[in-house]
ZAMARGU-4260 file (C-alpha; in steps of 0.2 Angstrom, whole numbers, plus 5000, padded with zeros to 4 digits):
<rodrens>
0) 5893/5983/4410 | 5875/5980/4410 | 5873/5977/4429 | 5884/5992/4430 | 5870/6005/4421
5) 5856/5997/4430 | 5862/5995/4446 | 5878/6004/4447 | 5887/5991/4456 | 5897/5977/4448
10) 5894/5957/4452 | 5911/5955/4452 | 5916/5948/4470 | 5932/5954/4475 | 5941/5938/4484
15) 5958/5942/4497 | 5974/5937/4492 | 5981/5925/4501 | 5998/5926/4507 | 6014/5917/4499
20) 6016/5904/4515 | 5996/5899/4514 | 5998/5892/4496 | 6014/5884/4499 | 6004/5876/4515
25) 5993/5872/4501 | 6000/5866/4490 | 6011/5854/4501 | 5996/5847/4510 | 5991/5842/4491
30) 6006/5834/4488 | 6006/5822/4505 | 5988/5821/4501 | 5992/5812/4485 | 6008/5803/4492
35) 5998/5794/4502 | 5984/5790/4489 | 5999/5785/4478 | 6006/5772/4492 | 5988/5765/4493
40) 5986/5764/4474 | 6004/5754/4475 | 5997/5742/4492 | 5983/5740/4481 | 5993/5735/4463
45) 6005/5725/4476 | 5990/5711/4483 | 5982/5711/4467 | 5999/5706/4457 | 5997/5692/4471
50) 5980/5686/4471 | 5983/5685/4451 | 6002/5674/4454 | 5990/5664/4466 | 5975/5661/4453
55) 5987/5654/4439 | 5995/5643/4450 | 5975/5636/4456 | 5975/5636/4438 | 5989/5625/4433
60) 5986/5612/4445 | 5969/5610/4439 | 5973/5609/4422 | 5987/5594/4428 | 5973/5588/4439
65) 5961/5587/4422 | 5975/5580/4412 | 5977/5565/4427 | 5957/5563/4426 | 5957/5561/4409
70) 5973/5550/4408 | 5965/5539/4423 | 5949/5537/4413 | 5957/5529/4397 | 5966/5519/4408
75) 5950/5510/4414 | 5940/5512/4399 | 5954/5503/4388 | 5954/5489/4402 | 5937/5487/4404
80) 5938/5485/4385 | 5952/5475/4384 | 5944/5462/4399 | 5929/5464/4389 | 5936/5460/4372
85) 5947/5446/4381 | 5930/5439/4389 | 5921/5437/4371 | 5935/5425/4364
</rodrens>
């Protein structure tokens, strides 16, 4: 419009069809493109269900391993007490 009255040419770039068979090549290269960045995303989801079965179970047998500690030292404490208290007598 204005480009056109100044210098009689448009800006427009005028682009080549492409041909049916190049956009179906297109689009199915797209396609196996995001097949295989799908498998990766599930390899990926796959290890990481995994690591996170493997981190509860470090988790549980420390909590057990806590409890056993605990339970261990209320043991001694209540026999040091008890030896102690039997001592006094």
């Amino acid at each position: 419009m204005f480009v056109n009255f100044f210098w009689g040419t448009s800006m427009k770039k005028t682009r080549k069809k492409q041909s049916t068979p190049t956009i179906i090549n297109v689009l199915v290269q797209a396609v196996n493109d995001m097949s295989s960045k799908l498998h990766r995303v599930h390899k990926d989801v796959e290890k990481n269900s995994k690591d996170i079965n493997d981190l509860k179970l470090q988790v549980s047998f420390s909590k057990g391993a806590v409890k056993v500690l605990l339970w261990l030292a209320g043991t001694i404490t209540t026999a040091i007490a008890i030896f102690q208290w039997i001592g006094t007598k």
